[in-house]
N, C-alpha and C positions, 0 to 999 in steps of 0.2 A: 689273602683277602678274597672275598666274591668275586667273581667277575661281574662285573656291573656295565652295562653299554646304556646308550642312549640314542633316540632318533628325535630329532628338535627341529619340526619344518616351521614354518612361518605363514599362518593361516591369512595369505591374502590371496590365495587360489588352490585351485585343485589339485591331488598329487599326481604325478608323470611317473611315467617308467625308470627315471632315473631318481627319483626320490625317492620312491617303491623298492630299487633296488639296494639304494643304501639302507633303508630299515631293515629291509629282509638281511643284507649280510651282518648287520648289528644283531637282530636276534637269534640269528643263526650262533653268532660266538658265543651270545649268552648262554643259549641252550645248549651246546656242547661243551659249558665249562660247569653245566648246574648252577648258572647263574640269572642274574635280572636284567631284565631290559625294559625301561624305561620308556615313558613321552612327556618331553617337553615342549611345546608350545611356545614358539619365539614368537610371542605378539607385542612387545614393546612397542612396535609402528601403528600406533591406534587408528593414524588414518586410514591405514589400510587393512587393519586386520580386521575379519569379521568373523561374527559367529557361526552363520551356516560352512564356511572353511574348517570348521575346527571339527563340526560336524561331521561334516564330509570327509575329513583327515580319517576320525575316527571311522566311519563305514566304510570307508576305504580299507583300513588295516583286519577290523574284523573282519568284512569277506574274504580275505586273503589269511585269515587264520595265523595275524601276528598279535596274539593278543600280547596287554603291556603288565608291566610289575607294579607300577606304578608311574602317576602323571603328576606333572607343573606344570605352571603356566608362569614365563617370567612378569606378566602385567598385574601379578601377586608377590610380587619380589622385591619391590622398587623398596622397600626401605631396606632389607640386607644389601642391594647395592648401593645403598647411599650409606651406609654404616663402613660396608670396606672401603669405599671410594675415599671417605677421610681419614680413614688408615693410610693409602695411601697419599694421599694432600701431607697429612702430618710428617711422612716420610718423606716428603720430597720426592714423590715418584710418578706426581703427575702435575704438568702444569698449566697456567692462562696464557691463550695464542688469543689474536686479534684479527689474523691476515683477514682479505676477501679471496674466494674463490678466483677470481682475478689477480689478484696480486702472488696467489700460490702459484696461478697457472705461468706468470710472467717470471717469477721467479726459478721454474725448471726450465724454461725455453731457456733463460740465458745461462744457467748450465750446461744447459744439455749444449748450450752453443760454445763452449768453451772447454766441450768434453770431458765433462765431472758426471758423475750418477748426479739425476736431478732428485735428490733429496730433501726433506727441510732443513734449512740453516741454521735453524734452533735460535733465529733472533730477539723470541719473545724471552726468554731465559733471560736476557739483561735488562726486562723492564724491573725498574725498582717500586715496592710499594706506592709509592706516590705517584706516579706513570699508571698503574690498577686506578687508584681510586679517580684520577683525574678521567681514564677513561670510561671508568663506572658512571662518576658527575655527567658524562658526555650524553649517556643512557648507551652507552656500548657493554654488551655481555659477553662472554667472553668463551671460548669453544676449549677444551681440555686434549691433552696431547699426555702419552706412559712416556715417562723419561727410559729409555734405553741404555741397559750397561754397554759402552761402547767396547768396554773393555775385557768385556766374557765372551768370548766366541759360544753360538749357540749352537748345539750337538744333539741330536738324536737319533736312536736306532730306530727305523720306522719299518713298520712289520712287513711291509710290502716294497716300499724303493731304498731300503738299508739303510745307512750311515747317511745321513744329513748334516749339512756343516752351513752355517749361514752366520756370515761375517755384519754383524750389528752397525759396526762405522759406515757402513753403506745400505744402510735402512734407514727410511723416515722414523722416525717416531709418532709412532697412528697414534690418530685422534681419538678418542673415548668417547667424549660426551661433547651434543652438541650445544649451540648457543642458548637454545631455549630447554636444555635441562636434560630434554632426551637423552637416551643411549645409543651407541651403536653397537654393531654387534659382538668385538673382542670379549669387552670387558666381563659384558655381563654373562658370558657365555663361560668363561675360566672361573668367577666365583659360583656360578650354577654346579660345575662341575666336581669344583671342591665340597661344595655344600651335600651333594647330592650321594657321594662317593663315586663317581666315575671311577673308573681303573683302564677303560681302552676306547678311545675315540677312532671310529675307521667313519671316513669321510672319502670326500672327493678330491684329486690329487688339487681341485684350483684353491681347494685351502691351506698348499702346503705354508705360502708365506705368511696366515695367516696364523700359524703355528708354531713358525720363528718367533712370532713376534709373543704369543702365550705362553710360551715357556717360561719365556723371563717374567712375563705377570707371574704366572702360581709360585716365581722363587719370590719375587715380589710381598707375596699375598703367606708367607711361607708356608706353601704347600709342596704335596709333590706330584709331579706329572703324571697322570696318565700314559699308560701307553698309545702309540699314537702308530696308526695305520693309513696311508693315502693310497686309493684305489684312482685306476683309469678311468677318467670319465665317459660316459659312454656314446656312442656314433652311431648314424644312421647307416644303414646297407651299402649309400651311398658314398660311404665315408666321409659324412661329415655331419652333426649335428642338425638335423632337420628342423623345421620349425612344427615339420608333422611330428619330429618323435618328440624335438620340445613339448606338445600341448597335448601327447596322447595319454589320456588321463583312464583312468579304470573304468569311468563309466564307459567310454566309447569300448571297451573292449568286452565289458558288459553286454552293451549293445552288439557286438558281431560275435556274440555266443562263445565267449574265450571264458574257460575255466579258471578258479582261484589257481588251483593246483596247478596246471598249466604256467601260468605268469610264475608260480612259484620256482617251477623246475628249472622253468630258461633261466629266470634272473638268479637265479643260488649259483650258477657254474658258468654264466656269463661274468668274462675277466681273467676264466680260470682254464688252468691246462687238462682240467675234467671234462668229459662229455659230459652231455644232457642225456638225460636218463628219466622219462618220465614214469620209470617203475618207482621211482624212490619217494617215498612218505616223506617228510618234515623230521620227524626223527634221524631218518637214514640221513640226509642229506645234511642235518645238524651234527651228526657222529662224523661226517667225513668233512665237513669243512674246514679248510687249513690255509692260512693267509700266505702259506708261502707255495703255493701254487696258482697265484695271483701273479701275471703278468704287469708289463708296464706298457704294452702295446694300446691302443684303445680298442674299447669292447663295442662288438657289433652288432645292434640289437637289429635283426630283421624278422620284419610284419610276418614274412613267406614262414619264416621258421616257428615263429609262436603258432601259428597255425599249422604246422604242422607235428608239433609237439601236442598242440590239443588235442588232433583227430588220433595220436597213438595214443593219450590220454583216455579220451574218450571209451576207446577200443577196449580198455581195461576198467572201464568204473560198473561198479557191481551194481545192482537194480536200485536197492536201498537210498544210493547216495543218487542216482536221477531220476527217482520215484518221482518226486514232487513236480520236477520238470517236463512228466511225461502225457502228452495228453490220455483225457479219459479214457478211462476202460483196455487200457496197453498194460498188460501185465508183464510177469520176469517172462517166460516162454519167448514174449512179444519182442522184448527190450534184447533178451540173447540170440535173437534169428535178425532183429534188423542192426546193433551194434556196429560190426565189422563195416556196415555201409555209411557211418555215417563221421563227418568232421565236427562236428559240434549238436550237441544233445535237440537243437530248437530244429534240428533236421528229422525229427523221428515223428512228428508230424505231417510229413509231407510221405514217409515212409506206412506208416498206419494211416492214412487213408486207402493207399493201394490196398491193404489188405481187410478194412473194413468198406471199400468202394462207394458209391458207382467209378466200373472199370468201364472206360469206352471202349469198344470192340474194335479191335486193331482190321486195316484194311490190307488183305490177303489175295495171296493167288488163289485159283480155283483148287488147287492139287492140296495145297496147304488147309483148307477148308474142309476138306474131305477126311483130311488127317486129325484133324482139329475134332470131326464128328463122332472119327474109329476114339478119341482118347475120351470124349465124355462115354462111349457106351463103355469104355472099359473101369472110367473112374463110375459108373454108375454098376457095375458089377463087385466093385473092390471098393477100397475105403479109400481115404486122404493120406494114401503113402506114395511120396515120390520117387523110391524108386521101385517099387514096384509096379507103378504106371509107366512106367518108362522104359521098364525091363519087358511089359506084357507088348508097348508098343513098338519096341524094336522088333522083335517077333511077331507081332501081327503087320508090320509094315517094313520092317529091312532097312528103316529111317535108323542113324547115327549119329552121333556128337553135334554140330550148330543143326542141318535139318530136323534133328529129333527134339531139340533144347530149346531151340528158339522162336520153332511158332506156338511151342505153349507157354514159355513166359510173356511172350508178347499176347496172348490170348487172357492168362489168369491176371496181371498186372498192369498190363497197359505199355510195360516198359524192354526195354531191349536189355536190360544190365539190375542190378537188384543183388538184395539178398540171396543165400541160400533158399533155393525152392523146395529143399527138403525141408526146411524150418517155415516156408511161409506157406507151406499148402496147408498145415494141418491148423494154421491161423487162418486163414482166409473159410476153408472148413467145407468138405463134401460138395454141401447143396449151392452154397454161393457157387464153388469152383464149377460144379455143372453149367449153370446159368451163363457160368463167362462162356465156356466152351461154347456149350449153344447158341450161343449170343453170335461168337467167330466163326461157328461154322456154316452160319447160316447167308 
């Protein structure tokens, strides 16, 4: 079969680094099996789902260059899930519960006080039809629970934490659908799956239980499983869940001048016993991704490091792809003499002013002045080549390494530290560079 994945957020906010991340390693498997990868759209929760989210969802994935094979939206589903739903009813495989939130909650306390797994007791199973309709008469509706084979232990090899084994008699039997008709998330999520052709769900490990309890739906529903993947979810530098890495969404990293590519690098080999490698294309990093180099430790996403994966990034992106980024009139020449100085592209502005100025004239000793005077008559005998100015002034002054270096960069640029001055004089250009000289020697 295809490999087929999917990424199915829930359009009632924006995406985070950690939703980010599980789409990326979804389309990652796809594209390294020549397969599809999907968007589904969990928007069942109308109150909260909105449209500019889904929006959003979507700009979010194409700047990031995950484009999809194809999309759903479940809030266009609801009658295939009411079509299995009475497959199930019909089978007996799902039933009417009544309790209140109070009464479930009273109900595990005194388990759990008597040291039993606080489970459901499954006491709605003995109302008899007449007990339904009396409570229907009452105006009581009534909330839906998957009956559980207690009797099938559920098993699965998961691609990432192996052999799973989860003992049914000590599961609730999750609710499905609520009182007012609603879904939650199980149900409709395992006929989406079937419908869709899934063949490999990699999620986050807090869905493993959620996955116990799916299996037995698609045997249910007589399908067959997915393969099924549970990844570490992921941790602040701090070790532990921020509420900053919670809510750090793509635009903020937008805003602090973080590359697609970048967010891509870290989070493909975040989890995994690979290094980051921000030389590797989407391609490369699709051919080498492998779920069994996948850790069960948590993965640690730190600010310090995406950023420093951008500015190696950066160091390597060809003019073409930060043309558009680049202020006016900064050509390639421009872009490969100030590159190596910069962490993030929105920096090459503040780099192309130094070389298109006004340079303030740096405040100097008198000796340094003087020196500063010998280098324009020398750059005004010769051209805009750096070492050849610098070779004529060693010899006409016996100056060396930081005294021969540093009162002309701080003369032509304003700055103590910079680019290559062999790449920035012939930017900056003859008769400007005279002017600065003149300017400091005087």
């Amino acid at each position: 079969m295809t490999v087929t994945t999917r990424f199915a957020p829930s359009p009632t906010g924006a995406l985070h680094v950690g939703n980010v991340r599980t789409a990326l390693h979804n389309w990652l498997l796809a594209r390294k099996h020549g397969g599809r990868f999907l968007l589904r759209i969990d928007d069942t929760d109308t109150a909260r789902s909105r449209e500019e989210f889904v929006e959003g969802i979507k700009a979010d994935l194409t700047w990031l260059g995950l484009h999809w094979d194809g999309e759903e939206r479940q809030s266009a589903r609801f009658d295939l899930y009411e079509a299995q739903f009475q497959r199930l009813v019909a089978a007996g495989r799902v039933y009417r519960c009544y309790e209140t939130a109070q009464e479930l909650d009273l109900k595990r306390k005194v388990l759990l006080g008597r040291g039993l797994p606080p489970i459901y007791d499954r006491a709605a199973l003995a109302l008899s039809e007449a007990d339904h309709a009396a409570r229907a008469a009452a105006g009581e509706a009534p909330h839906w629970r998957f009956l559980l084979d207690r009797e099938s232990p559920i098993e699965w090899q998961d691609g990432i934490r192996g052999a799973q084994h989860f003992d049914p008699a000590r599961m609730s039997d999750p609710v499905v659908r609520r009182a007012d008709g609603s879904w939650l998330y199980l149900l409709p999520s395992v006929i989406d799956d079937v419908a869709m052709g899934i063949t490999d769900v990699l999620r986050g490990e807090d869905h493993v239980s959620n996955t116990a309890a799916q299996v037995q739906m698609f045997a249910a529903l007589g399908a067959e499983c997915p393969r099924f993947a549970h990844e570490a979810l992921l941790t602040g530098a701090e070790g532990k869940l921020s509420k900053r890495l919670g809510s750090l969404g793509m635009d903020a990293l937008r805003d602090e001048g973080i590359e697609p590519e970048a967010v891509i690098a870290l989070l493909a080999r975040l989890g995994t016993s690979d290094s980051v490698d921000p030389a590797l294309d989407t391609p490369a990093l699709a051919a080498s991704f492998d779920l069994s180099r996948f850790g069960r430790a948590p993965a640690r996403f730190d600010e310090a490091e995406l950023h420093r994966v951008n500015a190696a990034l950066v160091h390597r992106l060809p003019f073409a792809r930060a043309a558009h980024l680049l202020p006016e009139g900064m050509g390639e020449a421009a872009w490969e003499a100030i590159r190596p100085n910069l962490s993030h592209i929105g920096e090459a502005a503040d780099w192309w002013r130094v070389v298109t100025g006004p340079v303030p004239a740096p405040a100097l000793e008198q000796e340094d002045k003087a020196f500063l005077a010998e280098a324009a008559a020398q750059l005004e005998r010769g051209g805009a080549d750096w070492q050849a100015l610098t070779a004529a002034l060693k010899e006409a002054t016996g100056r060396k390494g930081k005294a021969l270096f540093l009162p002309l960069r701080r003369a032509l640029t304003g700055m103590d530290h910079g680019p290559d001055m062999a790449a920035l004089l012939p930017l900056i250009g003859r008769e400007e560079a005279l002017r600065r000289l003149s300017a400091a020697a005087t």
